[in-house]
N, C-alpha and C positions, 0 to 999 in steps of 0.2 A: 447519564446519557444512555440511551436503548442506542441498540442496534439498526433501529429504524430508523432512527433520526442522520444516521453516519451514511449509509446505503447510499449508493447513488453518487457521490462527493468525489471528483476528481483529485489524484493524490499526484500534488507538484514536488520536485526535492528545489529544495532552497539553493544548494552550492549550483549545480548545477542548470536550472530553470526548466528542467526536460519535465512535461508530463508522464507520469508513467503508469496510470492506469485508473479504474475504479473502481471503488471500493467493493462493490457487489462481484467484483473477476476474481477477487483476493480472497486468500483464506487470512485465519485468522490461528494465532497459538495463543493454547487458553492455562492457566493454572486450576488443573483438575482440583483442590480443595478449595482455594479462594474463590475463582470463576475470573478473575483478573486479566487481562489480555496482554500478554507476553509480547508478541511480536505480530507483523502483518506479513503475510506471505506472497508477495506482487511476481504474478505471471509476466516471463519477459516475453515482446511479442515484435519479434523482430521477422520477416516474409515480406511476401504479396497477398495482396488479395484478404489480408484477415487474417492468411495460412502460417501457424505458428515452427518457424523449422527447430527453435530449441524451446526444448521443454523445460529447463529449469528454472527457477523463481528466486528472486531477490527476497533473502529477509532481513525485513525491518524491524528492530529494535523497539518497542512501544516508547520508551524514553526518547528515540529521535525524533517523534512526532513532538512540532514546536508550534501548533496552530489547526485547530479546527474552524472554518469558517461556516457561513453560511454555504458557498459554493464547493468549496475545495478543502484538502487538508495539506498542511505545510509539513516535508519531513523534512529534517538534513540525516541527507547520506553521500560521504565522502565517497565509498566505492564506484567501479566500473556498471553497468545496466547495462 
């Protein structure tokens, strides 16, 4: 699967039902000799207006991704967002 094809795909957590971002907002952690993707980096976007007051990000485990769809991607993650 490219990169292209994931872009754009809203990322739901399963336990929870919360959307929490997409894919194109996220970074991504790569294994510099495989090229493998480690984890996904999801900006928490908590304000008004758009206006993010904390900057830090959820990482996600590439293992707790349980579903890539057509629309969305399914992770489970237990933690707080």
């Amino acid at each position: 699967m490219n990169l292209s094809e994931i872009a754009g795909k809203e990322i739901v957590n399963l336990v929870t039902g919360e959307r929490l971002g997409v894919i194109g907002e996220c970074d991504l952690i790569l294994d510099e000799t495989t090229g493998d993707i480690l984890a996904l980096l999801i900006p928490k976007e908590k304000g008004f207006f758009g206006i993010k007051k904390d900057k830090s990000v959820l990482e996600v485990p590439w293992r707790n991704i349980k579903k890539i769809g057509n629309d969305m991607i399914i992770i489970e993650h237990e933690g707080i967002y």
